[in-house]
C-alpha positions as CSV (number, residue, x, y, z in Angstrom):
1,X,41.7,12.2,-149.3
2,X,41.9,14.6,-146.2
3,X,45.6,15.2,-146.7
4,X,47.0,19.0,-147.7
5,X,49.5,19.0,-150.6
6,X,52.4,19.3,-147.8
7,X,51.2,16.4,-145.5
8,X,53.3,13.4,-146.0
9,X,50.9,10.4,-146.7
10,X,51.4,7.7,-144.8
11,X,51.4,5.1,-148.1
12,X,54.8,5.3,-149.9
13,X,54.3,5.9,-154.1
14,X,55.6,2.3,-154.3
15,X,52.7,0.5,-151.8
16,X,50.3,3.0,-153.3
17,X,51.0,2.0,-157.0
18,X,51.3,-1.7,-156.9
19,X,47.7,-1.5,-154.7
20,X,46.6,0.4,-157.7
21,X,48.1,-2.3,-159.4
22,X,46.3,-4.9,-157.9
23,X,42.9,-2.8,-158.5
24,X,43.1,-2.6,-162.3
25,X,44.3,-6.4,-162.3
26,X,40.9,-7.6,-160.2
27,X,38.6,-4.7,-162.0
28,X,39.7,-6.0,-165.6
29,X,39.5,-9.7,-164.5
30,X,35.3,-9.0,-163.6
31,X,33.2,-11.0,-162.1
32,X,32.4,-8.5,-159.7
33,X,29.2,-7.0,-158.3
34,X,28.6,-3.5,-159.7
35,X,29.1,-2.3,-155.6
36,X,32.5,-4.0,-155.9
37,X,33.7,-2.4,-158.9
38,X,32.4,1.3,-157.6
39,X,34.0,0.3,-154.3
40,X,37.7,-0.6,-156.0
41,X,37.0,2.2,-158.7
42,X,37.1,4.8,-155.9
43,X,39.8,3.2,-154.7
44,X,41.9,3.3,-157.3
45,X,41.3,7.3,-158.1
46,X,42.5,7.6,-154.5
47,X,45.2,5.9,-155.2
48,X,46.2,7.3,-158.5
49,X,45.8,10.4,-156.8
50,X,48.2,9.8,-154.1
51,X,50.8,8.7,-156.7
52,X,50.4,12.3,-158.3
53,X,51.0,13.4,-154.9
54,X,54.7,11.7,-154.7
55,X,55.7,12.7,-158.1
56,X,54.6,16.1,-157.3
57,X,56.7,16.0,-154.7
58,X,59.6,14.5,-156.0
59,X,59.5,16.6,-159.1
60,X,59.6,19.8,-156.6
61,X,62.7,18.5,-154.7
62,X,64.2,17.6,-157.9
63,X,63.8,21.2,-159.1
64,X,64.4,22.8,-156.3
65,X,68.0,20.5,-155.8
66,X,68.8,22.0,-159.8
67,X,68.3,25.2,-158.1
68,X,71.3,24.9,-155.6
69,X,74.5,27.1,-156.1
70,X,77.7,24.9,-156.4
């Protein structure tokens, strides 16, 4: 992914997870070439890894929202 840990990505965590979704639904079901499942494989650790990337940042805002004075 070419994105810096403070670059919005352009998925949301909800597109990004049910497409990671949809990956481990097609991989488990086979019946794929082995170029296929390498091909949706890499997908999905993109994906997973943009997930992380929203709960990163959510957890951050969270935290840093517990840190405001009242």
């Amino acid at each position: 992914m070419s994105q810096t840990p403070d670059d919005q990505p352009t998925t949301t965590y909800e597109q990004a997870r049910e497409e990671l979704a949809d990956v481990v639904r097609r991989l488990e079901a086979g019946g794929l070439t082995l170029e296929e499942s390498l091909g949706l494989w890499e997908r999905g650790e993109q994906l997973a890894e943009l997930c992380r990337h929203w709960l990163d940042r959510a957890r951050e805002r969270l935290a840093a929202a517990g840190d405001q004075p009242e």
